[in-house]
N, C-alpha and C positions, 0 to 999 in steps of 0.2 A: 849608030848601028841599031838594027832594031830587029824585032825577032829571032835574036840565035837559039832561041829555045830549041826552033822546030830542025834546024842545024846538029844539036847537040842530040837531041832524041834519037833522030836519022842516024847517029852516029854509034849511038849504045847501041841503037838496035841491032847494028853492024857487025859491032863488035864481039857479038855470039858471048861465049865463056870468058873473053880475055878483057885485055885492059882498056878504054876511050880515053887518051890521054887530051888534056887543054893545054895550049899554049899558053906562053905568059900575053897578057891583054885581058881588056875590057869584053865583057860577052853581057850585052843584055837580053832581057829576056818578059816577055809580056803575058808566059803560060807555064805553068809546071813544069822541071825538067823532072823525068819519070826515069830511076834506078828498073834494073828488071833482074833475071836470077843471074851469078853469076858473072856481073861483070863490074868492074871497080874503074871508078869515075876521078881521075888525078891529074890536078892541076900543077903550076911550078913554083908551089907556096902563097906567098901573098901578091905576088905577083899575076897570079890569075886571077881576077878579081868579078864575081857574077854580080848582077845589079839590074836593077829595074826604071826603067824613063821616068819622068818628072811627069805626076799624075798619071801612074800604070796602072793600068787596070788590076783586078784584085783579084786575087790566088790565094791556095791554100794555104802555097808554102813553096820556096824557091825551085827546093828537092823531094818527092813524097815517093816513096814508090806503091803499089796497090793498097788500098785500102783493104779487101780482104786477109792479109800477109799471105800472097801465094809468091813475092818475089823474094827470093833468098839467094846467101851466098853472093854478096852485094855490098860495094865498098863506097866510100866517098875517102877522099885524100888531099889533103896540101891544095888548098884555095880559100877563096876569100867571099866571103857571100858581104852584098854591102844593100842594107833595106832602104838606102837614099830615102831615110826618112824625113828628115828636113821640107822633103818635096813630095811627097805624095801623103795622099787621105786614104788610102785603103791599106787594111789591113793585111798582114801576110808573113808565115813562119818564116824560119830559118830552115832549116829541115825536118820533115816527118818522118817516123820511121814507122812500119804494119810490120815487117817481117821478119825471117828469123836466120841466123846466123851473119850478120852485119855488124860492118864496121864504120867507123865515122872519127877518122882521124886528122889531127892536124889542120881545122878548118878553123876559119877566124869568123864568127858572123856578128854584124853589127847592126845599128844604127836601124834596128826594126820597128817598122810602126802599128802600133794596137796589137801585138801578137810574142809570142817567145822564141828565145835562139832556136833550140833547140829540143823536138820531144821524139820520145820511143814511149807508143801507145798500142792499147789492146792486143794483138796477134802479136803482138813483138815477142822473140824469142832468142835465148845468146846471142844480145847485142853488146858489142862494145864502141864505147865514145872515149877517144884518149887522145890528151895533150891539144882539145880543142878550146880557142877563146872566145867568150861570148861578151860582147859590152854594149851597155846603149842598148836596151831592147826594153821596150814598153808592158811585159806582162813578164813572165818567169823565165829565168837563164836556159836552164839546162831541167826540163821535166821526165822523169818518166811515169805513166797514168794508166788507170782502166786496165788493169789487169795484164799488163807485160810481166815477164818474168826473166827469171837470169838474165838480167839487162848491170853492167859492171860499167861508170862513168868515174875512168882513171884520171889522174894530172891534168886534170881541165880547170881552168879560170872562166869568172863569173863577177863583172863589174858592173856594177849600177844596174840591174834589171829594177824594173817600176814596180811590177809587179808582188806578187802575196811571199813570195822568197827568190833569191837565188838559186839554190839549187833545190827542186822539188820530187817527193814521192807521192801521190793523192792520187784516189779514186775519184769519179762524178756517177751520182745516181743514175744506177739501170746498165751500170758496167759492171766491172771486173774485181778483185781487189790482185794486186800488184804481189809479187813473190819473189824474195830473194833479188831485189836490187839493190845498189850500191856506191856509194860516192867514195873512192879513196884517192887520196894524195891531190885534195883539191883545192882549189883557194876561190872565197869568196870576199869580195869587195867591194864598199861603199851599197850595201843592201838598203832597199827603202823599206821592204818586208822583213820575214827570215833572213839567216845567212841560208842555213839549212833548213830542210822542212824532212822530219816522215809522216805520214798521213797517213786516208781512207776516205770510207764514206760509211756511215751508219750500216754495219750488217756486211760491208766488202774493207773490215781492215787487213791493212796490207801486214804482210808477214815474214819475219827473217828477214827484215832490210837494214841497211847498216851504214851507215857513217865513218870512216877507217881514215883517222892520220889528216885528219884536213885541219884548215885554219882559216880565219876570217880576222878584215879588220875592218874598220865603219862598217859596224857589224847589222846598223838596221833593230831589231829587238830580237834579235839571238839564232838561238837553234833550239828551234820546235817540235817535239813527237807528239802525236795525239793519236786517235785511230788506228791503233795496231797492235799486233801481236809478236814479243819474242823481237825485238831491236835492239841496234847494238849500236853503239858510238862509240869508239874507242880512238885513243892517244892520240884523240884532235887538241889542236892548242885555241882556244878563244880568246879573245878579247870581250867575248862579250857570254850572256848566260844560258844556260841550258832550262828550260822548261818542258814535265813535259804533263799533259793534261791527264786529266781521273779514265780515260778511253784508251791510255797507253797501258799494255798489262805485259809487265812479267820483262819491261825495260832495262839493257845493261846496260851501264856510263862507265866504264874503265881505262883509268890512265887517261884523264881528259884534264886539260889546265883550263882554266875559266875565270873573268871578274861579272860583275854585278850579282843579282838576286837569283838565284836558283830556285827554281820549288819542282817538287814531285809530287803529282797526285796519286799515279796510275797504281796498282795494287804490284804485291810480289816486284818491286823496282829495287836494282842492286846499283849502287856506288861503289865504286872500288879503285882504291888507291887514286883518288883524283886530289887536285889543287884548285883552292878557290882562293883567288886574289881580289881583298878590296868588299865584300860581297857576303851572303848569305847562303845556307842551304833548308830550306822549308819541305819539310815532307808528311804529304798527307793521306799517300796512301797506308794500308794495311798490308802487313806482312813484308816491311820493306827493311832490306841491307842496306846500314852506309860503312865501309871498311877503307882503314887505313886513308880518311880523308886527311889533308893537311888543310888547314886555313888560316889567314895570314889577315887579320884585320877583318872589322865591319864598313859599315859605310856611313854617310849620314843620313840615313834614312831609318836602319834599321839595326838595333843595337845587341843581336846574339849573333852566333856561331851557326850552331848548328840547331834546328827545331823538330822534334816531333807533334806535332799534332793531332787533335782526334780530328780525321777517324783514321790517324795511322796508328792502330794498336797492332802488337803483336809484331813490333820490328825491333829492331837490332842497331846498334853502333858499339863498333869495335874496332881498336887498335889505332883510332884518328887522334891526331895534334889538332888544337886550337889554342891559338894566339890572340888574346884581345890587348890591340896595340894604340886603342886612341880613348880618349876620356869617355867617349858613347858608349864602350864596348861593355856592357852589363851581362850579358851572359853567355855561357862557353856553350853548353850543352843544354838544350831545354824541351823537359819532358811536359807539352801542356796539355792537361788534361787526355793524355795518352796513356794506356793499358797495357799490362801483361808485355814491356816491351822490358830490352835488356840493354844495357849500356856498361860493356868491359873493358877493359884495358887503355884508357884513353887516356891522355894530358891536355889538362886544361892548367894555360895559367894568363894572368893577367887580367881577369872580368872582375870590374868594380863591382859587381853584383854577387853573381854567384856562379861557381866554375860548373856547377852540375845543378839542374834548379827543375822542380819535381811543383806543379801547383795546377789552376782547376782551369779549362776554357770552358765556358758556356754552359757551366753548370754539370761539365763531365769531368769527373776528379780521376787524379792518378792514382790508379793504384793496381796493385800485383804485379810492377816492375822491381826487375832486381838490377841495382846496382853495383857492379862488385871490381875489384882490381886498379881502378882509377887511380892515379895523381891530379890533383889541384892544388895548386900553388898559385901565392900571391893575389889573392882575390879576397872580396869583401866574407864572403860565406865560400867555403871549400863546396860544400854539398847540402841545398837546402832543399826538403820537403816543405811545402806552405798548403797555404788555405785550409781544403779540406781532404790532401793527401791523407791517404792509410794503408794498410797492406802492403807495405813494399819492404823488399830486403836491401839493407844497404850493409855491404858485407866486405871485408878486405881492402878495403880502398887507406890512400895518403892523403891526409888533410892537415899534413902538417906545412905551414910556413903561409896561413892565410888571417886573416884580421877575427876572423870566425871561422874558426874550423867546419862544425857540421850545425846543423838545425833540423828537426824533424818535430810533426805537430801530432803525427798518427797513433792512437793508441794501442794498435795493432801491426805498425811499422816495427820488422827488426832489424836493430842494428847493433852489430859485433864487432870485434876484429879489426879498425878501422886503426890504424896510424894517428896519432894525435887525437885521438877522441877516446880515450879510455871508460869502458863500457863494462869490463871485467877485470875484478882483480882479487886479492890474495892478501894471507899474511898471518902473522900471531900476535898474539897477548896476552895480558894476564890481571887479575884482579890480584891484587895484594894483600900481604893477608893485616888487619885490619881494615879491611876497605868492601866495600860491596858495588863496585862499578869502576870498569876503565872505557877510558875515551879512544875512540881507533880513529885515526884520519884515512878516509879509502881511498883518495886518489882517482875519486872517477869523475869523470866530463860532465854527467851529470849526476842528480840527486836520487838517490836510490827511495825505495819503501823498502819497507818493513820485509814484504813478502820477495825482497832479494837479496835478502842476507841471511845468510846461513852460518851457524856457529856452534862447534865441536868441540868439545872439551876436550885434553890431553891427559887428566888423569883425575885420578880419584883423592881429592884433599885432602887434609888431616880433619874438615869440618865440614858437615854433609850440607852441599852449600845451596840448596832448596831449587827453588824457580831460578830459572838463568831467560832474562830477557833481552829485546833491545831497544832504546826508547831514543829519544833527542835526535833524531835524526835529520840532517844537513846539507846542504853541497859541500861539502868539506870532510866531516866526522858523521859518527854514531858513538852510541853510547851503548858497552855490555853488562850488562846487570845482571847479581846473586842475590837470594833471597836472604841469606849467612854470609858473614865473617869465614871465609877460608881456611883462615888458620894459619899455621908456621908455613905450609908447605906452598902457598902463596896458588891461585886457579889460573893454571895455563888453557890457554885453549889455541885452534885456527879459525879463521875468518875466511867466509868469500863472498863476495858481491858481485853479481853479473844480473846487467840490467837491458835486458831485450827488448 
């Protein structure tokens, strides 16, 4: 059979406002079949199946309706587009879409050569694509590009495309950037690219687009943002890692499970309550949330948790678990050479290194981060500041039940308050009378000066008992000193040492 294109065409055109339904069979076709306003193009499932002869000449695309988008209100339904790739050298879509208000359901396209299942491009306008499958397609599954907007790609599958992702958002220079499109409840599989992609183009990033509830597996090298503004990925399940580039600004990843390496460049980027199995999370933008992460293991490659980075100063981790469960797993939380950022409420246990670890990258030191509210448990060092850390508060935190509770180098780091690191304390004693010094043990973590000991006499002796000093001073004791003999009435005094 050959030419039913010009069959089918005759046929929309017929069909005014209403429906051109296909039979079940084979319909090939050697020229564009052209959607117009208005009329919805349904086949009888896969059993309808469009296709192109063995070496067909080359088209745009099986279905395209106008390139200006003046056709609207315009369906495609329940059939099978088949690219008889095997057999032909030219290139050719799956479906184009220009225009606005379109649907694109239920269609199966395969087996494309040099081209993608599926795109909703430029003029596109409230398009939806749901519960279609694309496999075997030589460039990207399911695209939407060039400045389409409310374009929403529901419960569609996407297996083995060749091409730069699976399922794609991107702009090309001298177009558009893309607005508020959407991939939910979709599954990506066996990707040679991306699973997922949001994109742009230098100066057209795309904006409000959003990833929602999907999943992938031979995932290809993950799911990608880069080039855009205000993105959203949520309560997708991964197999594989989210990245997204220093062009992604102001990105949210919420309620997303994920293994391998994570990083985030992009500025203002929120993590929230996600799961990372196996894997890392590397963050290097500025001004970035990670909340309520859980993580479950490193991997053999690389041996923390969780990373801040310069140049991500000025961000925030809070109320995340980390679990370091294999012998590599050195560090829970790591502040490198990152600034002014905050690290509260978190659990770290199990990193043979250090469960909170504050030290310089590149010759950019940490400092004027507050650490405060933490548990670390079981780890080489609970909480250590190195190299040439200073400035930083490390305040309220648990460091009890680790091989080294805390470690800090800064001489203008304070640290207070901290569970198992006793920093400040208390008490009395007294010089006897015969005697002109008693020895006080302070019970602090570390070794005090002089100029943190403060000492109060309780009363007035029977023997005016001169200079009152403190000398011998220890990790362990100090020593109180009177210039005189007390007397009968023996020199009481209080003590306090608090050492910031």
């Amino acid at each position: 059979m050959s030419a039913d294109n010009v069959d089918i065409n005759a046929a929309i055109a017929a069909a005014g406002a209403g429906k051109m339904e296909l039979s079940e069979g084979d319909f090939t076709v050697v020229a564009q079949i052209t959607p117009v306003s208005g009329v919805t193009i349904e086949g009888q499932g896969n059993s309808t199946k469009i296709t192109m002869p063995n070496a067909g000449d080359a088209i745009d695309a099986f279905f395209e309706d106008a390139t200006a988008g003046t056709a609207t209100d315009w369906a495609i339904k329940n059939l099978q587009i088949d690219g008889n790739k095997a057999n032909v050298t030219t290139s050719c879509r799956g479906i184009t879409v220009w225009g606005s208000h379109v649907l694109i359901e239920n269609v199966w396209v395969h087996d494309i050569n040099g081209q993608d299942g599926i795109v909703v491009s430029a003029t596109a306008n409230l398009v939806n694509v749901v519960g279609c499958y694309v496999k075997d397609v030589d460039d990207m599954g399911i695209e939407v590009i060039d400045g389409a907007t409310d374009v929403t790609v529901r419960g569609c599958t996407v297996d083995g495309a060749l091409g730069a992702a699976n399922f794609s958002i991107h702009s090309h220079t001298g177009t558009a950037a893309v607005t508020r499109a959407r991939f939910i409840d979709c599954h990506s599989l066996n990707a040679t690219g991306r699973s997922y992609r949001i994109s742009g183009f230098t100066g057209l990033e795309s904006v409000n687009c959003s990833i929602i509830n999907c999943d992938d597996f031979n995932p290809g090298t993950g799911l990608y943002v880069d080039l855009s503004n205000d993105s959203l990925v949520s309560g997708c399940s991964l197999t594989s890692r989210i990245t997204s580039a220093a062009t992604a600004t102001r990105l949210r990843i919420v309620s997303c499970s994920m293994s391998g390496d994570c990083n985030s460049y992009g500025s203002y980027a929120t993590w929230q309550n996600c799961v990372i199995n196996g894997g890392v999370l590397s963050v290097l933008g500025d001004h970035s949330s990670v909340i309520g992460l859980t993580h479950n293991g490193t991997n053999a490659v690389n041996n923390f948790g969780l990373a801040i980075f310069t140049p991500g100063h000025y961000s925030s981790v809070s109320g995340c678990v980390l679990y370091g469960e294999d012998a590599g797993a050195r560090y829970g939380i790591w502040l490198r050479g990152a600034q002014n950022c905050t690290v509260d409420g978190n659990v770290v246990e199990g990193w043979t290194g250090s469960g909170i670890r504050l030290n310089t990258q590149t010759a950019v030191n940490p400092t004027g981060n507050v650490v405060s509210g933490n548990r670390a448990e079981g780890c080489g060092i609970g909480i250590s500041e190195e190299a040439s850390g200073d400035n930083n508060f490390i305040t309220g935190n648990d460091v009890t039940g680790n091989t080294t509770p805390l470690a800090k180098v800064g001489a203008s780091t304070i640290v207070r308050n901290n569970k198992g690191w006793v920093t400040e304390n208390s008490g009395t004693g007294s010089i006897a009378s015969g005697a002109t010094a008693a020895t006080i043990t302070h019970g602090l973590s570390v070794t005090p000066t002089v100029d943190d000991i403060m000492v109060t006499l309780a009363e007035n002796p029977t023997n005016t008992p001169g200079a009152i000093w403190v000398d011998t001073i220890t990790s362990t004791q100090f020593n109180v000193n009177c210039e005189n003999d007390p007397g009968a009435s023996n020199l009481d005094f209080g003590w306090r040492a608090v050492v910031l």
